[in-house]
N, C-alpha and C positions, 0 to 999 in steps of 0.2 A: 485170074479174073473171076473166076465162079467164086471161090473162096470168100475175094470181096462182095461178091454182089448178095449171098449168102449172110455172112455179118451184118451187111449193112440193112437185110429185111425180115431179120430175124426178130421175132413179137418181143414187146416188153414183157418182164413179169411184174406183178403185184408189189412185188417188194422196191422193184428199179422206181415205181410211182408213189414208192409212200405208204403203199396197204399190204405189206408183209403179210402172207398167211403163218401164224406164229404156230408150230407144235410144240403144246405143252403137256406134261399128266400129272396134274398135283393128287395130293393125300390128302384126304379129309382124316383127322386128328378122332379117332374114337369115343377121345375122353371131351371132347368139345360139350357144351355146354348145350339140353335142348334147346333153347331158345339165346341166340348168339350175338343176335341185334342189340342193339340199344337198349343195355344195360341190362339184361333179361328180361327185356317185356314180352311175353307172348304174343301180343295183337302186332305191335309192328316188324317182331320176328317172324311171325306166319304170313306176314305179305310177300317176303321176300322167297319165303317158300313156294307161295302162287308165281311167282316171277319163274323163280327157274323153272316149275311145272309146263308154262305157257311157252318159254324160249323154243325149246326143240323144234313143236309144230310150228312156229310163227316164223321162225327162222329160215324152214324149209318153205314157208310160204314166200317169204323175201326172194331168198334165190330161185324159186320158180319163176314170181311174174317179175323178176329182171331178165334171167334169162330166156324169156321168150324173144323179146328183141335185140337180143344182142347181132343174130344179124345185119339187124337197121341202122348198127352203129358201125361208122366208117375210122372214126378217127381213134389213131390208135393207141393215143393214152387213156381214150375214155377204153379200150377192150382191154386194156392193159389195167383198168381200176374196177374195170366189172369183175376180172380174174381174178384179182386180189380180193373184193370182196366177198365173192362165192366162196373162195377159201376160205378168208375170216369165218363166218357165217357157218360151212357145215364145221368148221372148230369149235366153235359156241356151241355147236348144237350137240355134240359128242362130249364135250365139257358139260356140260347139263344133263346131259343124259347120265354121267357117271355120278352126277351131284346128286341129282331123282333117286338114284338106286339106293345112294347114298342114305337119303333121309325115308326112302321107302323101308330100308333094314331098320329103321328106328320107328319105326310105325308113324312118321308124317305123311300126312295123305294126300300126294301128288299126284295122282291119278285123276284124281275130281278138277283139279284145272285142267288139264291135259285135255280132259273131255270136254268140258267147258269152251277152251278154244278150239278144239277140234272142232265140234259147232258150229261158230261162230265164221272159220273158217271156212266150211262148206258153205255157206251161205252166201262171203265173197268170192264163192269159185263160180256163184250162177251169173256175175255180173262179167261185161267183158274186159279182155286182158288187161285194156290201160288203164281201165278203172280199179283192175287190181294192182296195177303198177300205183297207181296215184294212193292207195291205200296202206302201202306199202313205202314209199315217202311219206303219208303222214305220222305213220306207227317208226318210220326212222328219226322220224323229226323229234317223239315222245321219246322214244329212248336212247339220242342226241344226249338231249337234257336231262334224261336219268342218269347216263355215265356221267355225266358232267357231276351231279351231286354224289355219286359215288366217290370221286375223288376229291373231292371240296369240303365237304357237309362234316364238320368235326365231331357234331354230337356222335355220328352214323361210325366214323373210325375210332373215336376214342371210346364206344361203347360195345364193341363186335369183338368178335375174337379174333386175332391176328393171321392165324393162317385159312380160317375161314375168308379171310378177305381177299387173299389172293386170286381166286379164281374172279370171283365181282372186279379186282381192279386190272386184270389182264381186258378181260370180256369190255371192260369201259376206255383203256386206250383205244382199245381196236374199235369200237364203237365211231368214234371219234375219227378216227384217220380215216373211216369209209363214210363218214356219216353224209356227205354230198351224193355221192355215186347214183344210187334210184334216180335221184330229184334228176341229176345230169342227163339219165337218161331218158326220164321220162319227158322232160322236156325237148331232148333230141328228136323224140318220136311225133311230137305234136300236143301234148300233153294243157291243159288250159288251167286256169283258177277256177271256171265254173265245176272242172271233173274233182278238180283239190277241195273242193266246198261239199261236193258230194260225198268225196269220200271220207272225212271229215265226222259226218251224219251217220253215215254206212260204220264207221267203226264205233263211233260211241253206242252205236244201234247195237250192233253184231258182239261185241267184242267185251266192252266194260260190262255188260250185266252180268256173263257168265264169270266172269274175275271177280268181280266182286263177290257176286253167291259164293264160289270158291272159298272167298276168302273167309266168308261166313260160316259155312260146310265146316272147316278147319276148327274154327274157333268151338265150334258145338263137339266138335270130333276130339277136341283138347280138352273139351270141362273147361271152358276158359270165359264161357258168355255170359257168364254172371259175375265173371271178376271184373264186377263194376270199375275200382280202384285204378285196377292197371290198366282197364282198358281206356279208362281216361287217361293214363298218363302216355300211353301207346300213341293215342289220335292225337294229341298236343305233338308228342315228338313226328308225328307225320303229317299234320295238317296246321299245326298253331304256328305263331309268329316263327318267323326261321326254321320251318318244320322242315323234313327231307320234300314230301312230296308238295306243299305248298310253296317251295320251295323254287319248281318247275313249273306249274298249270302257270304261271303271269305269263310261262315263255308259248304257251300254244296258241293262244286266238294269231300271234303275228303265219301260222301258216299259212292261215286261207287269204293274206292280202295280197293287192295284183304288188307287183316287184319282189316277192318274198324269196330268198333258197338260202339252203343251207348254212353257207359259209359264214352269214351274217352274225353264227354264232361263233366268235373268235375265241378260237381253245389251241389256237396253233402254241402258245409258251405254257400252257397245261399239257400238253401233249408232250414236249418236248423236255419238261422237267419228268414227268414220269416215265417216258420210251430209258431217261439215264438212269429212272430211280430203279425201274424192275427190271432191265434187260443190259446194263451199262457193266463198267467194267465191276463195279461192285455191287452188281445189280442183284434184288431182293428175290428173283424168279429164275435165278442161272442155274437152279440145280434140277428145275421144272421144266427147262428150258430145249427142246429137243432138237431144234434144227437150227442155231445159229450160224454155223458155216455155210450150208447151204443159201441163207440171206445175207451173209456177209461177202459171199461170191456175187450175189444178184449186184 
């Protein structure tokens, strides 16, 4: 009788709902190229350098102001998707942090985002929790849509170096398979359009200036700000017609409207061709791949 009643009340994990917390530890390649992105341009390869910079702290900002209300949540797929993505999340963050170190041994200057967002993050710590919960769905909903061209954007794959992308294409399913969870919550909690409008403000306020400078910092720190040439060809492959990140911005104003969440962005058969492509029986990341048994049991 206990046995049963045991089984039967025993929590989901992450993985039983879809959001597997995945252990992996890839190798960044020595001989990789400095500038890896898009065909070696420096300006759009040192964006992605600010990226991983920013992950760490932003990440740990994510899994704080979700978990402050996990409390408040009753139902037990949604604690069963908050798990999973706390997992996801400090992955990404330990995955980035080895990537920093990474490009810190090569004299890329991650540190200057880092500080940057660090920043920008204090500043969302003086507002309160839901509005850093709402802040924290709108920064999911942005990099929703950045995994999403992570995996799509041909110029972005056919011009990167291939085992460099492994860690970006792990970091952008999981993206993806959590990317509702915050919103879930925060609107469990009470959560409104007027707070998603504010928060909205609050991050382009807090957030994009210091990234941006960053990204600036960089380019001075490279001898790269007068490479007039490339750096036009840089902002075309990230901002002109079918750029990466022009790419994405058409997808942000739909946050702040009343009916808006997540799911509206349908990546469930992009999700499902790459879960076979990287993690599958001949999967690209099996050898990266630390804990499949243990998710194969979930």
């Amino acid at each position: 009788m206990s046995v049963t009643f045991q089984a039967t009340t025993r929590r989901l994990s992450g993985a039983q709902v879809g959001i597997p917390p995945r252990h992996v530890n890839f190798s960044f390649p020595v001989e990789a190229d400095r500038y890896f992105f898009f065909n070696q341009n420096p300006l759009a390869s040192l964006i992605f350098v600010v990226f991983s910079g920013v992950f760490p702290p932003g990440e740990r900002f994510f899994v704080e102001s979700v978990r402050r209300f996990r409390d408040q949540v009753s139902d037990p797929v949604l604690q069963a998707q908050i798990a999973g993505f706390i997992g996801q999340e400090a992955l990404h963050g330990r995955e980035h942090d080895r990537l920093n170190a990474f490009f810190s041994a090569r004299n890329l200057d991650v540190k200057t985002p880092d500080r940057g967002v660090k920043w920008g993050l204090r500043q969302l710590e003086r507002f309160s929790p839901r509005l850093q919960l709402a802040c924290t769905t709108m920064m999911e909903h942005f990099t929703a849509h950045l995994a999403e061209q992570w995996l799509t954007h041909e110029a972005f794959r056919n011009g990167s170096d291939g085992e460099m992308l492994k860690l970006w294409y792990w970091h952008a399913l999981e993206e993806l398979e959590h990317k509702s969870v915050a919103y879930d919550v925060f609107e469990q909690v009470g959560g409104t359009v007027a707070e998603r409008r504010i928060a909205l403000g609050l991050v382009l306020a807090l957030l994009a200036p210091p990234i941006i400078a960053s990204w600036g910092v960089l380019l001075v720190k490279e001898g790269q700000v007068l490479n007039v040439q490339e750096n036009v060809r840089g902002l075309r492959a990230l901002f002109g017609k079918n750029g990466f990140i022009s790419g994405m911005l058409k997808y942000m104003p739909a946050y702040v409207k009343p009916g808006f969440h997540p799911s509206q962005q349908q990546t469930q058969a992009l999700e499902n061709e790459w879960r076979e492509r990287l993690f599958g029986r001949y999967g690209e990341l099996l050898d990266e791949y630390k804990n499949p048994e243990a998710l194969a049991s979930a």
